[in-house]
N, C-alpha and C positions, 0 to 999 in steps of 0.2 A: 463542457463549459470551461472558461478560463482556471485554470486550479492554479494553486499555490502548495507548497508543500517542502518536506524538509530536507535541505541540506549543510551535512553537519559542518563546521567549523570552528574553526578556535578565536579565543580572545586579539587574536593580533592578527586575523586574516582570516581569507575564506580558502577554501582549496576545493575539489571535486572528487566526486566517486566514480570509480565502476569496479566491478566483479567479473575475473574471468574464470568460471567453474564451468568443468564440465557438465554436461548434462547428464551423461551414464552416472548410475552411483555404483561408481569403482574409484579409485585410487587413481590420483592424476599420476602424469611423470611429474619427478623432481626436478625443477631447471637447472636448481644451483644445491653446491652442496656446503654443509655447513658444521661446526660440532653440534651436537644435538644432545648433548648435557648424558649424564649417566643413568638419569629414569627417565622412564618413557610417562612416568603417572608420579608425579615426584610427591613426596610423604612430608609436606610440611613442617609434620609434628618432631621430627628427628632433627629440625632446625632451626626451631622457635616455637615461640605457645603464641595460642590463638585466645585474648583478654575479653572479656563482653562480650561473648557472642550475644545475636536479635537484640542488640540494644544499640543507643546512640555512641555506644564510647567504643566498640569495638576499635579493637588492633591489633594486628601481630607484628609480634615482638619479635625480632631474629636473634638468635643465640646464636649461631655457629651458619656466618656469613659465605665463606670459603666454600664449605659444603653443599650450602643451596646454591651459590654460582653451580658450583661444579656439575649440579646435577637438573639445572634448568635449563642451562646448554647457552650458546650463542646469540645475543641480541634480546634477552630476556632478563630482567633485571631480577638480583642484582649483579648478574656476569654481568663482565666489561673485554671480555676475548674478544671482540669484532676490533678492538684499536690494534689486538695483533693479529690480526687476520692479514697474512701475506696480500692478498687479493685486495684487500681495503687498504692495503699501503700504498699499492700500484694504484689502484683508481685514484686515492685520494693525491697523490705524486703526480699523476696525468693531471690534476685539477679536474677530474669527470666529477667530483664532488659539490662545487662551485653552484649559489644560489641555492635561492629557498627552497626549505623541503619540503613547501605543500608545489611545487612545480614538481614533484618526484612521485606525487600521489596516483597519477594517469599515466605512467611510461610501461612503456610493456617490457623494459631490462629490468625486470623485477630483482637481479641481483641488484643492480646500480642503488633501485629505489630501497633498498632493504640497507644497505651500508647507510645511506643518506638519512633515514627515518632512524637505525638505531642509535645513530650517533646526533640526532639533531638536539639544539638548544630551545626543548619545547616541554611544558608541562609533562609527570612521568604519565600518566592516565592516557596521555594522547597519545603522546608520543608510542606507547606501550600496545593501544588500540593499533595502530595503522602499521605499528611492523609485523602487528599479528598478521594483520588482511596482507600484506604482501607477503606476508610467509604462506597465508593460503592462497591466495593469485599464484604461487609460485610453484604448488605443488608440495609444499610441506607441511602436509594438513597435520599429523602431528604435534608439530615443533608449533606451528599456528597454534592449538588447543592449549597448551601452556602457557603460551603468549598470554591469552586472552584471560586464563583462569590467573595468571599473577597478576592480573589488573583486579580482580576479585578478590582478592589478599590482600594487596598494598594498597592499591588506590581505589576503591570501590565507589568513593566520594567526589571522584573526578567528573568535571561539568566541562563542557567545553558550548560552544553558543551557536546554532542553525542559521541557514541562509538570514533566514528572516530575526536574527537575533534573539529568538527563543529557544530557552535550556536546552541542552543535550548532554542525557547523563550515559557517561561511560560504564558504569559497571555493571547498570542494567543490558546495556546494549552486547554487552564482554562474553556473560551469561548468556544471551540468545543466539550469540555465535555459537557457542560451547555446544549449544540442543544443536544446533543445525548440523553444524560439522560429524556433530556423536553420531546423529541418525542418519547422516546423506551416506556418511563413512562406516558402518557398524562391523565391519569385518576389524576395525582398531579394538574393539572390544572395550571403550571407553562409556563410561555412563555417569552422567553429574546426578547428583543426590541431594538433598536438604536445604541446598542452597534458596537467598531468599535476600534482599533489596526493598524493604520497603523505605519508600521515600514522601514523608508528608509533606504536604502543599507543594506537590509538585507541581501542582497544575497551571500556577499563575505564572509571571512574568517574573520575581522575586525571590533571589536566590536565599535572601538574608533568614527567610521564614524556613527554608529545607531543615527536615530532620530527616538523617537518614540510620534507618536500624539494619544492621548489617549480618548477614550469617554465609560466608563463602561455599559450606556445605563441601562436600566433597567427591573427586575423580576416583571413581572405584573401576576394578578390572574386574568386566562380565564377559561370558560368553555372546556371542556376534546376536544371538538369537534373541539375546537376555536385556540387548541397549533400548528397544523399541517395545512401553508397557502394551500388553492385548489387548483390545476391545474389549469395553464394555456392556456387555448384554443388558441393555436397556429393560427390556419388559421385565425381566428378575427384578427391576428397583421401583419403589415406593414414586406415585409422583404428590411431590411437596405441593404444588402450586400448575395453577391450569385457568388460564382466561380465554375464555370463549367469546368468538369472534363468529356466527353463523356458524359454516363449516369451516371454520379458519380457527384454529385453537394453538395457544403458546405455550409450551408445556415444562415446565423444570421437576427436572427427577431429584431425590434424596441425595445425591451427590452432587447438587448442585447447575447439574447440566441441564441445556435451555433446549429446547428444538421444537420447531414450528408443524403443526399437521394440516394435513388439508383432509377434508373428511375420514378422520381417524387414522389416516395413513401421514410417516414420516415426509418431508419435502424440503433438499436443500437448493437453495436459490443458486441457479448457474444463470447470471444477467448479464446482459450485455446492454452501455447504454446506446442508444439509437437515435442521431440527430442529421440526417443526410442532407447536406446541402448543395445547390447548385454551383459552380466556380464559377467566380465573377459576382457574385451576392454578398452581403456582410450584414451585420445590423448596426458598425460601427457608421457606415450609411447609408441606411435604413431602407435598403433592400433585400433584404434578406426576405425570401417567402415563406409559407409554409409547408413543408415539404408532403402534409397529411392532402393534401388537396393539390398538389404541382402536380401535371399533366399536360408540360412542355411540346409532348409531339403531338397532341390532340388525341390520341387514338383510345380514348376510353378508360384508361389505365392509371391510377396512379403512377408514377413513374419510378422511384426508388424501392417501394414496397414490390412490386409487382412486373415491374418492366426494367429492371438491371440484367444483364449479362455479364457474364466472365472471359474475359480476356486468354483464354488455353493456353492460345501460345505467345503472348506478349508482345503480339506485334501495333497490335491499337489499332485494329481494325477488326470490326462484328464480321464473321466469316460465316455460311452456312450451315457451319456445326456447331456456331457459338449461338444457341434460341438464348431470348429474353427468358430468367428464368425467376427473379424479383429476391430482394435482399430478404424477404419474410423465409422464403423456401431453404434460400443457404442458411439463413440464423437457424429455422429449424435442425438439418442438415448437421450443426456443429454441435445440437446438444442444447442449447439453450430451452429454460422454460421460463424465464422473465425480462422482459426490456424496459429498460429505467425512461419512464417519462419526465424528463427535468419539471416543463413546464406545462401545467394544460393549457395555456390559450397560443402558445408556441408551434402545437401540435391538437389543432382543434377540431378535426374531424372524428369525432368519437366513433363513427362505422368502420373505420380503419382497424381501433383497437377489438373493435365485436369481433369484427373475422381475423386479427391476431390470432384471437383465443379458441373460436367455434372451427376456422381451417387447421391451424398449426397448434392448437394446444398451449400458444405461449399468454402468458399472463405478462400483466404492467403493473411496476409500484409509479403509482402517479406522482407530482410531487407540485407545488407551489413555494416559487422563489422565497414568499414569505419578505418582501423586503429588500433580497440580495440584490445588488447594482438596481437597486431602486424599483425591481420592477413590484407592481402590487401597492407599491404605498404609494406612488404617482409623485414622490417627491423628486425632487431636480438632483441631477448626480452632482453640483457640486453644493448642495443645502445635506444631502445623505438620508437615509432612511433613520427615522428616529424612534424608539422603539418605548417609547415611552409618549410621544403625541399623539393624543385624542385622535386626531383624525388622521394620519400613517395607518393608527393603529384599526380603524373602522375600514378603511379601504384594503388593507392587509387580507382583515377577516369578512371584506365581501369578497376579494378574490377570492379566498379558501373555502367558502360555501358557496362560491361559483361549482369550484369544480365538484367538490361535494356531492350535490345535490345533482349537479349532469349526471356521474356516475356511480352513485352508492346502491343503485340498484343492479350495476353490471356484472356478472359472474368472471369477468375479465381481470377484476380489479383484485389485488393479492393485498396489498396494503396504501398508506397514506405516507408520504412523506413531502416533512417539511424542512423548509429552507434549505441552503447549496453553500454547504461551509460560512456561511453567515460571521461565526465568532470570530474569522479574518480582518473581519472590518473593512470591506469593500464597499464604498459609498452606503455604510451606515456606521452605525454607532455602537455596535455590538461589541467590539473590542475595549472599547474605552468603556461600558455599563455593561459587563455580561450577564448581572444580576436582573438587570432587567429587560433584557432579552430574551434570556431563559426562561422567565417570568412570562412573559408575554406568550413565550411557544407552549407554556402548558395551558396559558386559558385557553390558547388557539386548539387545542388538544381536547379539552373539555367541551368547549363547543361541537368540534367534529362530532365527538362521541353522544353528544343530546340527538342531535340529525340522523346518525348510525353508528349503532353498535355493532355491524357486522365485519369491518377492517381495521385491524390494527394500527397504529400512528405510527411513523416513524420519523426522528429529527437526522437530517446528514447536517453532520460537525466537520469541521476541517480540525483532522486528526484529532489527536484527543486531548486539543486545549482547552482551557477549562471545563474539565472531565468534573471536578469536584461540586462547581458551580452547576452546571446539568443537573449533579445529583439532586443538590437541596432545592432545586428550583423545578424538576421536570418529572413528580409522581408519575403523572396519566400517560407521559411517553413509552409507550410498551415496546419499543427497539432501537435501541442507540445503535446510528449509520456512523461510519466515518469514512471520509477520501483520505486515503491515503496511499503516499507515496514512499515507497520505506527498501529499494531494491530490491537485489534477486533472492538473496536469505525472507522475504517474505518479512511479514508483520511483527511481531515478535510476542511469545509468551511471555516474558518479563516485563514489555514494553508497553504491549496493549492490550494482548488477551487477559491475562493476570489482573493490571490495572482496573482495566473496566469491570470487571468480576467483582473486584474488594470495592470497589470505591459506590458502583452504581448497580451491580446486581443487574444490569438488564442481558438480552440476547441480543446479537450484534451482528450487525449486515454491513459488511468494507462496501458501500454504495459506490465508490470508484477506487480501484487499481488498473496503472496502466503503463507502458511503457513506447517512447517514442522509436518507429521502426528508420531513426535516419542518427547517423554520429557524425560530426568531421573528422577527415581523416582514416574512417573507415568504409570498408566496401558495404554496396548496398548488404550483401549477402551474407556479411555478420553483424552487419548493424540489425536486421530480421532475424537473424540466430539467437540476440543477444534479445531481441524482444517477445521469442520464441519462451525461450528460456526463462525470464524473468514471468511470462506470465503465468506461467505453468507451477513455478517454484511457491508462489504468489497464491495462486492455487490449494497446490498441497498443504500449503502455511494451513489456509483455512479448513482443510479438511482434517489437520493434524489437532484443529482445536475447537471443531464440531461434536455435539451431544452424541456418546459411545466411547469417543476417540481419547488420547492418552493425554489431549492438552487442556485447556481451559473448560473445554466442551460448553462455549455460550458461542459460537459460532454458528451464524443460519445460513452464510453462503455469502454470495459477492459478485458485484455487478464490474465485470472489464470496461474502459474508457477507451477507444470508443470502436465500432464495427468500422465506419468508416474515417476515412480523415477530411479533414474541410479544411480548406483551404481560406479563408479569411483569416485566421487566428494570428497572424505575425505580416504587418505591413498593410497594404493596399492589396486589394484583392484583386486577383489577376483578369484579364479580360482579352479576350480571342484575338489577334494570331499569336500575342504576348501572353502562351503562357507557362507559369513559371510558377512551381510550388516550394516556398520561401524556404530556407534552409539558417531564417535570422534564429538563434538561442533567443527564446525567454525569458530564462532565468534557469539560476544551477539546480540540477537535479542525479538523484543516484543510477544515472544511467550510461551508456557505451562510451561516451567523452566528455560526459559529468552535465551534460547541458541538457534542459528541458527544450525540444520543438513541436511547437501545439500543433503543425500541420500536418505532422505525423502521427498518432499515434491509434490509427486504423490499423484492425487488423488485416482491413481491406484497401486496396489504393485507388484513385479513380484514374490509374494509368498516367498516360500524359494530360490528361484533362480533355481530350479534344470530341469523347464523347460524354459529357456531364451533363447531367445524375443519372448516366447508365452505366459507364463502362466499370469494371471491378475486377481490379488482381486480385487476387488472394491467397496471400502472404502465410510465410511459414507456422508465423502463432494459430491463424484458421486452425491450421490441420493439425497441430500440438493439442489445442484447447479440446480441438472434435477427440482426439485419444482420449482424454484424460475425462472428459465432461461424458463419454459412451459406454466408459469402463464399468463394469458394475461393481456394486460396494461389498 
């Protein structure tokens, strides 16, 4: 579906992301070389005292200025050696310096972008964030780690503002670099400790309300083995809490960790969502089919479940050796056991999902827009879905015991979820009232559970905006979803495993991560590196903070965006001998040239288009995800 999501920027402009990290976890090369201060783990305490720790008044105080320059090294405050930096004389004497420094944020002269970012005239918080990330783009994953942890010292309180004009707090985000880097990199022998960010009301749009209790915690030297805590041996602990769903049970242990069983055994959600459409279709006008019931060539077949092929050698032509082999076989094939149904009347032939489950073993979280660009409430997209009218509100919840009652008898079905980022405020009213949205999604919730008690609810949020509001407003919801979009560092413990833990106690299913497999500028074949990569990274996030594991452990798993790419999402949709899969930006996103395009982000491609909805490359992420998703735990 159309998503929205975050891209950070500052108060006076927007600028773009991407990540270029290796995949191996080994030690990049260094592109550029730099001073690198005299610690490698620099001791604070030898250069000021740290005032109010876990309270709102924290600060440190610098006693002996000179000293911490000297030993945080180059482009990290408070050094100021990059103005003598021979090299920074000559760029900046060439005029290679010239213009704004968020145009320096995407260049791959990661020296150039590093002189430009540490000298630029921008907030310290930010400015401090983005020389880290080019210090680690550049292969100076060290000198990065410090970067980021002096953001965590000085300016912890630093806010800069997303695509969309909502907060983005630096010194949470500082911190989840810090995890990422420790653990990708543990031969550095770095390990963060104690540290902790809480930030109240962070949820809303209003920065004036933020209270932030600050405790930087600290970089300690362990041995390589010692950076990454062991597993948790689950059945040694107590379980606190256990709601039973049939054979479907949510379970939280004494330590807080959440994880989902299917008849008494462990089960984490490897999804992928599933929406294949034909090119040349849209529903922008209103042809778009259903794809549960298309059988284009006549021959008996569903068509994309069951009669796709693969493309072997890319040439876009079905060869003899290329059989129809149907998108359900390859999904199986990579490892999957659940496909996200956005919509049930979207995808209405319920026999489709029976033999999902009864051939392939995959289950569906179903789900009802609930509302979202109006579908369900029947209201006009420019009147909005109103979450609070009598009658939205009745037609809402005939939809949602529509589907209900088709399927709550199906052994296919894993859980319920409702609405598709909803609190965005996409032709409704959720943004402007989330109180009573929220509201609304738990009676909706309530009801479910009068009709069946045997699937758990789940609500997908666009990301974790009003996280707070959910809380007081959403008992009966038993798994907080979010889409999100958050780069190749993955989701973040600070950011939104952590959050979601303290604020709402629920277990948490990322319903969409995903990454688009096309850049400008770049070749096909790193733009699918890059989407390789991210999904994978994206991945491990979640398993790093699934029930066992060393991080939040309220992690059930996570649906990728999308198997295939469709081709409606950006323009007029293409139509035979014209055709053409759009390469228009949607909007800024943390990916290969910083831009979202909706027509990519299949891990599958439908070639040229010229045999649609059969033909299927199958791009580098497939065979990434099939690794990582086969591996045993």
């Amino acid at each position: 579906m159309k998503k929205k999501n975050v891209l950070i920027t500052s108060a006076i402009g927007f600028f773009l992301i991407i990540f270029f990290l290796p995949c191996a976890y080994s030690m990049p090369e260094v592109s550029f070389e730099l001073y690198p201060g005299r610690e490698l783990i620099v001791d604070y305490a030898k250069y000021g005292e740290f005032k109010n720790l876990d309270t709102a008044k924290y600060k440190f105080q610098i006693k002996d200025g000179k000293g911490l320059a000297a030993a945080v090294g180059e482009g990290i405050f408070p050094n100021r050696s990059v103005y003598e930096d021979p090299k920074y004389k000559e760029l900046n004497k060439a005029k290679k310096l010239e213009g704004s420094h968020w145009s320096f944020v995407n260049i791959t002269d990661f020296q150039l972008a590093f002189y430009k970012w540490a000298t630029a005239a921008e907030s310290p918080g930010i400015k401090l964030f983005y020389t880290a990330e080019i210090l680690e783009k550049s292969g100076n994953i060290n000198q990065a780690v410090k970067a980021y942890y002096a953001i965590v010292v000085h300016f912890p309180n630093s806010i800069g503002f997303t695509y969309w004009g909502t907060p983005w707090y630096v010194g949470p985000a500082a911190l989840d670099r810090i995890l990422y880097l420790t653990e990708k990199y543990p031969e550095m022998g770095i390990k963060l400790v104690d540290a902790h960010i809480a930030i109240e009301n962070r949820y809303d749009d209003d920065l004036k309300n933020d209270i932030f209790n600050i405790n930087p915690g600290k970089l300690i030297k362990v041995e390589p083995n010692k950076v990454i805590d062991q597993k948790i041996n689950l059945a040694e602990l107590a379980i606190e809490q256990e709601k039973v769903f049939g054979n479907i049970s949510l379970v939280k242990y004494s330590n807080g960790h959440w994880q989902i069983k299917i008849d008494g055994n462990p089960f984490i959600i490897k999804g992928i969502a599933y929406q294949p459409s034909r090119i040349g279709q849209s529903p922008d006008i209103g042809t778009l089919k259903d794809w549960s019931v298309s059988d284009e060539n006549k021959n008996g077949k569903i068509d994309s479940p069951y009669d796709s092929w693969v493309d072997e050698n890319g040439n876009n032509i079905q060869e003899g050796d290329e059989p129809a082999i149907g998108d359900f076989q390859l999904i199986k094939n990579m490892g999957v056991n659940v496909v996200r149904v956005y919509h049930h009347d979207l995808a209405g032939n319920k026999e489709i999902f029976k033999d999902l489950y009864k051939t392939y073993g995959i289950r569906i979280i179903i789900g009802d827009f609930l509302g979202m660009y109006t579908v369900g409430s029947k209201a006009s997209w420019e009147e909005g879905t109103d979450y609070s009218n009598p009658e939205h509100q009745n037609n809402m919840l005939d939809s949602v015991m529509q589907m209900v009652n088709d399927y709550k008898d199906e052994p296919c079905v894993l859980m319920w979820v409702l609405g598709n980022e909803n609190n965005y405020g996409i032709a409704n009213n959720a943004k402007k009232n989330p109180e009573e949205y929220y509201h609304f999604v738990n009676e909706v919730a309530k009801k479910i559970k009068e009709v069946d008690p045997n699937h758990p609810v789940a609500i997908c949020n666009g990301d974790i905006h009003y996280l707070n509001v959910f809380a007081d407003n959403c008992p009966d919801i038993d798994v907080f979803g979010s889409n999100a979009y958050r780069g190749t560092h993955g989701f973040g413990y600070y950011n939104l495993w952590l959050p979601i833990k303290e604020v709402a106690d629920k277990p948490v299913i990322i319903t969409e991560y995903g990454c688009p497999a096309y850049g400008y500028g770049f070749s096909r074949e790193a733009a699918e590196d890059f989407q390789a990569e991210y999904l994978v990274e994206n991945w491990r996030d979640i398993m790093r903070n699934s029930a066992g594991s060393h991080g939040a452990g309220n992690a059930l798993g996570g649906v990728v965006f999308e198997f295939v790419d469709e081709w409606w999402k950006a323009g007029k949709p293409p139509v035979y001998p014209d055709m053409f899969q759009d390469i228009i930006p949607n909007c800024g996103g943390p990916f290969v040239d910083g831009w979202y395009y909706e027509e990519w982000f299949g891990i599958t491609s439908q070639g040229d288009g010229t045999d649609s909805p059969f033909m299927r490359h199958l791009r580098k992420a497939y065979f990434e995800l099939q690794k990582v998703w086969r591996e045993k735990d």
